[in-house]
N, C-alpha and C positions, 0 to 999 in steps of 0.2 A: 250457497246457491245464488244467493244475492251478486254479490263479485264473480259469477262465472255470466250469469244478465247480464252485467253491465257490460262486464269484457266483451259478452255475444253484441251484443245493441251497440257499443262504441263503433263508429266509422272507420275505417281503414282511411289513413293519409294518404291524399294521391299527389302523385308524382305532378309536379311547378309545369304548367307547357311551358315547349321554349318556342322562342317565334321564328319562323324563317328564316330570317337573318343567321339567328348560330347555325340552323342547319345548312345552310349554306355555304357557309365558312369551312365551317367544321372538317369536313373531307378533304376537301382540298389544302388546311392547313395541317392535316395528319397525315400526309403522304410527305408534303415538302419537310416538314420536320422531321419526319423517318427517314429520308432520304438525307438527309442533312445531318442528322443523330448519329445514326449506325456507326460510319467510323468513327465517328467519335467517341461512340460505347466501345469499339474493338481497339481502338488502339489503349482508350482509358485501361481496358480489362489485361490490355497487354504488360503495359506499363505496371500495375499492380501485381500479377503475375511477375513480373521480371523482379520487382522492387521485391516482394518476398524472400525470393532465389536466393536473391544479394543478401537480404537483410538474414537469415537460414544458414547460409554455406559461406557469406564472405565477411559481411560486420558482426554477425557473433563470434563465431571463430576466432577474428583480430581483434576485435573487444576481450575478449576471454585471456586471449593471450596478451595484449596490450598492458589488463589487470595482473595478471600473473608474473610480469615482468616490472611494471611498477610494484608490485608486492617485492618482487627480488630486489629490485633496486633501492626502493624505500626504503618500507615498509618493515622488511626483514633484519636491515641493518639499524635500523633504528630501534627497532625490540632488543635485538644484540645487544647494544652497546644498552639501551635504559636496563636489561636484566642483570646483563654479566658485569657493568662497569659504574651506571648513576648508583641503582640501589647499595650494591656493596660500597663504593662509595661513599653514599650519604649514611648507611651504616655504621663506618668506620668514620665519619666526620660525627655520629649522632654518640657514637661509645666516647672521643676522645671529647667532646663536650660535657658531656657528662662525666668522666672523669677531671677533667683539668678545670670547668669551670661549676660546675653542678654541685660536685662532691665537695671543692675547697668553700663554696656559699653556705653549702648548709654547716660545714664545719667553723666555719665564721659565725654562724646566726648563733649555733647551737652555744658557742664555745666564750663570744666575744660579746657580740650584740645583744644576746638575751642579759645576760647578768647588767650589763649597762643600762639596758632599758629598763630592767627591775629597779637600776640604783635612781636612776633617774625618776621613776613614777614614785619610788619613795620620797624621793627629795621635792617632787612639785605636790604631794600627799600634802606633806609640813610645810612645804610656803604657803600653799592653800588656804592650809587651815590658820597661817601666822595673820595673812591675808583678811580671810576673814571674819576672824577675832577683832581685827583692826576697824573693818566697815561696821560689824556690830554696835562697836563704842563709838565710832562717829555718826552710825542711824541713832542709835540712843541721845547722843546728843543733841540732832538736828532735831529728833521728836520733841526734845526739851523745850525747846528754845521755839519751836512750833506753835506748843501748847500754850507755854507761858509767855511767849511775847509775842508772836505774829499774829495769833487770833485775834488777844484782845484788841490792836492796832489794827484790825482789819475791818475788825467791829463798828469800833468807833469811825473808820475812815467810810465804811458801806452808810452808816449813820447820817454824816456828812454830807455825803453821796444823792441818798434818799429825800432828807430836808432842800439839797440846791434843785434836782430836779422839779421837785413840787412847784419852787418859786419860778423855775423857769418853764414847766408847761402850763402856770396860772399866765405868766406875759405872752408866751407862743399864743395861747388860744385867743385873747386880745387881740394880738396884734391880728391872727387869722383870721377873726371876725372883720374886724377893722378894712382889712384887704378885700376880703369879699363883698361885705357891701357897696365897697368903690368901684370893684369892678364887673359888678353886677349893674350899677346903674350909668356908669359912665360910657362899657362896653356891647353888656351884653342887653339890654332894653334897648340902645339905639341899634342895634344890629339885627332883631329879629324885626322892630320896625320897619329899617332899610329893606328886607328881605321881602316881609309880605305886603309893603305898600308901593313898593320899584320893581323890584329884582325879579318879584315871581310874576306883574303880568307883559315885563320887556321880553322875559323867556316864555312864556306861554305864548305870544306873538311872534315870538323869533322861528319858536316851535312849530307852528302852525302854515307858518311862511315857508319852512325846511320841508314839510311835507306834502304841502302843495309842489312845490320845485320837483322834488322827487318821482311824485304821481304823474308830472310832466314828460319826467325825463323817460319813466318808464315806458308810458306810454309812445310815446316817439322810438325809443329803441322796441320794444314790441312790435310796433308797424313795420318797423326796418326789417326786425326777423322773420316776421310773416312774410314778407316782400321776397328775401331772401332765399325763404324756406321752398316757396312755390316756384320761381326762377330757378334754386339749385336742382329741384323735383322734377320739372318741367323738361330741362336742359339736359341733366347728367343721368339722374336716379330711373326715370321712366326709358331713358333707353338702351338705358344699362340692364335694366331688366329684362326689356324683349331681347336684345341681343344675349342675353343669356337663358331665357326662358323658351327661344326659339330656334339658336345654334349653338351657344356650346351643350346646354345641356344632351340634344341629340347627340352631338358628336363625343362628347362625352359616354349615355350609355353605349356608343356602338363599338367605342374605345375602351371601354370595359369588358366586351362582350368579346372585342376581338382579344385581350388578353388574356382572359379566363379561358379564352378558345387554345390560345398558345399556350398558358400554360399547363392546362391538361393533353393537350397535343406533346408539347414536350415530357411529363409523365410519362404518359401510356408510349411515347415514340421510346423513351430511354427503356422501360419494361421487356418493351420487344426486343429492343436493341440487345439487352444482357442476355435475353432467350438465345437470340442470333448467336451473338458472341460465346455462350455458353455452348453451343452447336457447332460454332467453328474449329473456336478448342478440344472438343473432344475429338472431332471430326481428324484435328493436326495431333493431337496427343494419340490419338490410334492408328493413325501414320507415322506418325515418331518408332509408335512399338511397333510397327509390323517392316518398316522399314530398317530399325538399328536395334531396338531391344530383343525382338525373338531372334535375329539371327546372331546376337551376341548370346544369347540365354541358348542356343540351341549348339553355336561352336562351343559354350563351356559344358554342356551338359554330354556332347557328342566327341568331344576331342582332347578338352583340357581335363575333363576329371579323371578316362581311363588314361592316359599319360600321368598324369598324377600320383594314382594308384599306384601305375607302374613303378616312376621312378623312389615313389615311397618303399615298395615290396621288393624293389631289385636292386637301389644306391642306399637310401636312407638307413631302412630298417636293419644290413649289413654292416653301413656304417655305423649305429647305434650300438650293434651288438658287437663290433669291434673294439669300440668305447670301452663299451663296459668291462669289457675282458681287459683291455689295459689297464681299467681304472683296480681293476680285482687285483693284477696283478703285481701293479705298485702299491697298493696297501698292504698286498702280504709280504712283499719285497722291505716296504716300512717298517711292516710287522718284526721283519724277521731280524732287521737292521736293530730294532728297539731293542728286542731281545737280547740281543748277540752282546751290545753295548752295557745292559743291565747288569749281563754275569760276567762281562769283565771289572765293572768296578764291583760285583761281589769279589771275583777273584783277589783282586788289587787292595780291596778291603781288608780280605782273610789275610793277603801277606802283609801288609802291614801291620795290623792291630791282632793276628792271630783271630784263630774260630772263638767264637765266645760260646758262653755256659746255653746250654737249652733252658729254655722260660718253662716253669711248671704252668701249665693252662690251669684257669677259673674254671672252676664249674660254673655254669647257667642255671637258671630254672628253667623249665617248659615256658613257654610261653603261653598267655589264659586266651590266644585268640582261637578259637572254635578252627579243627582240623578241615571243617568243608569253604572257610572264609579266604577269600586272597589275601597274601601276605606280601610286604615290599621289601622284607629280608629276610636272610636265611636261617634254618631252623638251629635247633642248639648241634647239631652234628655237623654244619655245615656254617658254621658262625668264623669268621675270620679273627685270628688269634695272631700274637705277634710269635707263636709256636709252630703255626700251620702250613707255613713257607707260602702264605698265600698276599707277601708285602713285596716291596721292592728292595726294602732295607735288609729281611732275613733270607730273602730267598737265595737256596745254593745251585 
């Protein structure tokens, strides 16, 4: 209930006025651009209309067929030849590598190479190990010679070592002492003197001297820029403002207002234009039909189908059935040719080779398919035997 209040109580937004001016405009810039549009909407609509037509009945078509024909040309002959002639090819180059070079490798590895490389791992097995028998007895030895001579002389030399150091960081520090307090009162006492009884109030003066300078300079170029500032203000900036605060910007909105005019004028102009245009074409598309289609639709529906009929019911269907009678009667003429030729080479058979012995027939079983089921051969009374005269070879 709450949110249907508020919805009730909220204000409706009302429509921006416009001022005068668009309305003004407005009209008389929607007639001239309608006026101006329109062919341009019919021809556009023509042009796209035609471009379909083409694009429908002439570039598919010859695309279609273009494709079909680079297929044949290509395409086709290239599949050809990689089916029928690369792959058996690479086939029969992939079997005779494999035999001539595959088969002799592994016959080598298996036959040649393996027992050599066995002989050979055996034999670097035994240098190996002759090998490292050898380093064993010369580590053993250096360990010796390590423990029992290097140390001790190492010892003694670290010893040595120890004792000169001592003597020479007891003079180092001497002499270091020595050095410092020389150059502590020779260098460094007369330098910090120099420093805080000279050095720090020439620079403290120097300093002070730099910054007055400076506060000078400042202020002199601050005057300058104030001077500049109000002169640049004065001269450029103030009447560059009113001349933009009081002409272009007017002319500005009225140059906006006349755009937004044009281009909803041209919208709403191009809208109607397509209605037009849509209106003309049907207008020429139902003059098209009543001018070429019905009276084409009315001489086939009126003249060409019963001629049609006719010559189907009184040339064709004669002729058809002529056909067929000849075709009947060259397959029985075939027929008969078969036949005639069959029992002369029986004849030709019997005298040469004499009539041979009649074949005792096989018995059959029944067959177990169920008497009501279709069958795709013939039953045990009707089974073709080479006794039956039902072959080419026994028939008399």
């Amino acid at each position: 209930m709450d949110l249907e209040k508020s919805a009730v109580q909220q204000p409706l937004p009302q429509a921006q006025a416009e001022g005068c001016l668009a309305v003004a405009i407005r009209i008389p810039v929607r007639i001239v651009v309608l006026v101006l549009v329109v062919p341009v909407r019919m021809v556009w609509d023509a042009l796209v209309v035609g471009g379909r037509f083409l694009r429908d009945y002439a570039l598919r078509p010859v695309g279609r067929a273009l494709a079909l024909l680079a297929w044949a040309v290509f395409v086709w002959p290239l599949v050809t030849v990689w089916r029928y002639v690369v792959v058996p090819a690479g086939k029969a180059v992939g079997w005779l590598g494999h035999v001539l070079v595959v088969v002799p490798l592994m016959w080598l590895y298996r036959t040649v190479l393996t027992p050599i490389g066995h002989a050979l791992a055996w034999l670097a097995r035994g240098v190996g190990a002759g090998i490292a028998w050898v380093f064993r007895g010369i580590g053993a030895a250096v360990g010796w010679v390590y423990a029992r001579v290097l140390t001790p002389v190492g010892h003694a030399i670290a010893w040595l070592g120890k004792g000169a150091g001592m003597v020479l960081a007891a003079v180092g520090t001497g002499v270091y002492t020595a050095v410092a307090w020389l150059v502590r009162y020779l260098f460094v006492v007369p330098g910090v003197w120099l420093y805080e009884w000279i050095l720090a109030p020439v620079g403290r003066g120097i300093a002070w001297t730099g910054r007055g300078l400076v506060w000078l300079v400042r202020m002199i170029f601050t005057g300058i820029g104030v001077a500049l500032y109000w002169t640049l203000r004065v001269l450029l900036v103030l009447p560059a403002l009113a001349v933009w605060r009081w002409v272009l910007a007017p002319i500005g909105r009225v140059l906006v207002v006349i755009g937004r005019e044009v281009g909803e004028a041209l919208g709403h102009a191009w809208r109607v234009a397509g209605y037009i245009s849509l209106a003309v074409g049907r207008f020429l598309g139902r003059l098209f039909r009543w001018i070429f289609v019905e009276p084409v639709r009315w001489v086939y529906l009126t003249v060409l189908t019963p001629v049609g009929h006719a010559v189907r019911d009184t040339v064709l269907r004669p002729a058809a059935e002529a056909a067929r009678s000849v075709g009947r009667a060259t397959r029985q003429a075939l027929a008969t040719a078969r036949e005639s030729a069959r029992q002369a080479r029986a004849d030709f058979r019997r005298m040469l080779f004499g009539a041979s012995g009649e074949p005792v027939p096989v018995p059959l079983e029944p067959s177990p398919i169920p008497s009501g089921a279709s069958r795709r051969e013939p039953g045990a009374d009707e089974t073709r035997t080479l006794g039956s005269s039902r072959t080419a070879l026994t028939k008399d």
